[in-house]
C-alpha positions as CSV (number, residue, x, y, z in Angstrom):
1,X,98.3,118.6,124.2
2,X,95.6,117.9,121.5
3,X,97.4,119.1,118.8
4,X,100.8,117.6,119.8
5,X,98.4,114.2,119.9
6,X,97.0,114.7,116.4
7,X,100.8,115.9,115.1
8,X,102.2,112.5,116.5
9,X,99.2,110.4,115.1
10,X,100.2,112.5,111.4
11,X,103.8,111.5,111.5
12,X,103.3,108.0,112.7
13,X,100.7,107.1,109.7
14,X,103.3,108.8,107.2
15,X,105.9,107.0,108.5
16,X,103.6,103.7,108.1
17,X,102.9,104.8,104.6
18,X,106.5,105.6,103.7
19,X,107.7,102.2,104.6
20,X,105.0,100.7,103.0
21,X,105.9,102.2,99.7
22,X,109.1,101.1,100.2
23,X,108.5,97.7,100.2
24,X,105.7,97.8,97.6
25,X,109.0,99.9,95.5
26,X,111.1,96.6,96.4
27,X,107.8,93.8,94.8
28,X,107.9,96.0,91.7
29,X,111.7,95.7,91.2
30,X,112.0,92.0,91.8
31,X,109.1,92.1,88.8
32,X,111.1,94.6,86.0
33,X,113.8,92.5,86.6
34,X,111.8,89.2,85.8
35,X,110.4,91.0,83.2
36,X,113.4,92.3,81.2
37,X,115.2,88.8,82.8
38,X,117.7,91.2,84.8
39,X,118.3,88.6,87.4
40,X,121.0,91.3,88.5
41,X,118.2,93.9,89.0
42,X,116.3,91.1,90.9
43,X,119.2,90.1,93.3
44,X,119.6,93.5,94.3
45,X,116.4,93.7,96.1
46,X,116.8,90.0,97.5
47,X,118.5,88.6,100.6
48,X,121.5,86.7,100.2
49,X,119.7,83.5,101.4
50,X,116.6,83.7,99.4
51,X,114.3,81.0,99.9
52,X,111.8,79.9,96.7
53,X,108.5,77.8,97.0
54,X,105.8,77.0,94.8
55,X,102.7,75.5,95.2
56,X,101.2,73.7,91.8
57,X,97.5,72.9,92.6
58,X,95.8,70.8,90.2
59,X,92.3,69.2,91.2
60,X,92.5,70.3,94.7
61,X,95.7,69.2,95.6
62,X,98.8,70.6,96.0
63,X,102.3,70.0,94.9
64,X,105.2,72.0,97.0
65,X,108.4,72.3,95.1
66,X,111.9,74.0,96.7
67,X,113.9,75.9,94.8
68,X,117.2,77.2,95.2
69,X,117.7,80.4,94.3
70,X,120.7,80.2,91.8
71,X,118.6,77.8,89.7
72,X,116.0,80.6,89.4
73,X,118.3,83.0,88.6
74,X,119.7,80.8,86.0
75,X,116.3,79.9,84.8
76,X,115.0,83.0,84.4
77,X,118.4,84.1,82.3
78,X,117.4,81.5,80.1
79,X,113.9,82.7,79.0
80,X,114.6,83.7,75.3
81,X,114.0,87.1,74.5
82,X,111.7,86.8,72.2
83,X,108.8,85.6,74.8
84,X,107.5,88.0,76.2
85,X,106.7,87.6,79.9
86,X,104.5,89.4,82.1
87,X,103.5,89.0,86.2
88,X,100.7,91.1,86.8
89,X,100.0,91.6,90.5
90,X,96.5,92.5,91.0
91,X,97.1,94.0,94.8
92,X,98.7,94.3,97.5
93,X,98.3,93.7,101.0
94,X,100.8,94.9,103.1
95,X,102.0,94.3,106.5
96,X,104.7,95.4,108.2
97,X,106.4,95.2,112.1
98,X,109.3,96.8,112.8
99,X,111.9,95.3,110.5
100,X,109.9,92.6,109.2
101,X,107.1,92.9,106.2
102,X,105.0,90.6,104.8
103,X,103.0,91.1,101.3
104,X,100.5,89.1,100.0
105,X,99.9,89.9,96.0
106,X,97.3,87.7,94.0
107,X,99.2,88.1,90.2
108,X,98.1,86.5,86.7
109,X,101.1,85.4,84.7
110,X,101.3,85.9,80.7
111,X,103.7,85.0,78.4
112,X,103.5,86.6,74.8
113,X,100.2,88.5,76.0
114,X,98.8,85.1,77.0
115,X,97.4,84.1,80.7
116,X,99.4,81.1,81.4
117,X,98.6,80.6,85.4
118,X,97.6,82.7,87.8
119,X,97.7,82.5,92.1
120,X,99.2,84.4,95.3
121,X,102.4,85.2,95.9
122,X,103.7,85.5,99.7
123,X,106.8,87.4,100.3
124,X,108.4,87.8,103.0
125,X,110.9,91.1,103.7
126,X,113.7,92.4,105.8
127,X,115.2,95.2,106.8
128,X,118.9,95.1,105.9
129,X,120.1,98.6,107.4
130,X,117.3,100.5,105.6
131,X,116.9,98.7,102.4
132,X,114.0,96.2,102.3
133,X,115.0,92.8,101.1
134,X,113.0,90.0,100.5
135,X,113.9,86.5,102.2
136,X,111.6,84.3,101.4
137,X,109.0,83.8,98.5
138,X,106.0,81.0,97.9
139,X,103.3,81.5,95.5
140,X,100.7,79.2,94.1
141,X,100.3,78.3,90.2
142,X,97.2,77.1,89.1
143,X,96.6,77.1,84.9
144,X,94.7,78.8,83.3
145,X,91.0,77.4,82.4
146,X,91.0,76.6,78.7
């Protein structure tokens, strides 16, 4: 009965694991996309209804913009090729209940090798009949200290 306790323990933290590199696999495509502006790429790991907010904090305070998501798409399209744009996430925390996930990733953002803002993304995830989508994305931007 012991081992069959310790075998069921095994399976349900590698299950937990799995999952969780599954979503962490779905972050890092939404980012290649962003970062080769493959807004294709990026809608494939997205919910159809995709909701965008930002926070800009400036002095303390905070702005919160909407955006909707075929803006960003067209937005990010438009980034000319020649800057070079990079969203670094510095971790990830990773939470996840059934078919629901939540990730919270702190990032730096660089264009042409240069810190331009940095902050927290929040995203949060699905799952659409085994494929984990993300629904639902706010981040905060504060600018980089010059």
């Amino acid at each position: 009965m012991k081992k069959l306790l310790i075998l069921l323990l095994l399976l349900t933290i590698q299950a937990n694991y799995a999952q969780e590199a599954d979503v962490k696999k779905t972050i890092k495509t939404f980012f290649e996309g962003l970062q080769t502006r493959d807004t294709m790429k990026m809608q494939s790991v997205c919910y159809k209804h995709l909701i965008l907010e930002s926070i800009e904090e400036h002095r303390g305070q905070g702005n919160l913009d909407f955006e909707a998501a075929s803006d960003f798409y067209k937005q990010i399209a438009r980034i000319p090729q020649d800057n070079e744009i990079e969203e670094r996430l510095l971790s990830y925390n990773i939470q996840i209940d059934g078919t629901m996930a939540h990730v919270w990733a702190p990032y730096e953002f660089y264009i042409n090798g240069k810190l331009s803002h940095a902050g927290v993304n929040s995203f949060q995830l699905f799952n659409d009949r085994g494929a984990w989508k993300i629904v639902y994305i706010i981040d905060t931007r504060r600018s980089a200290k010059k």
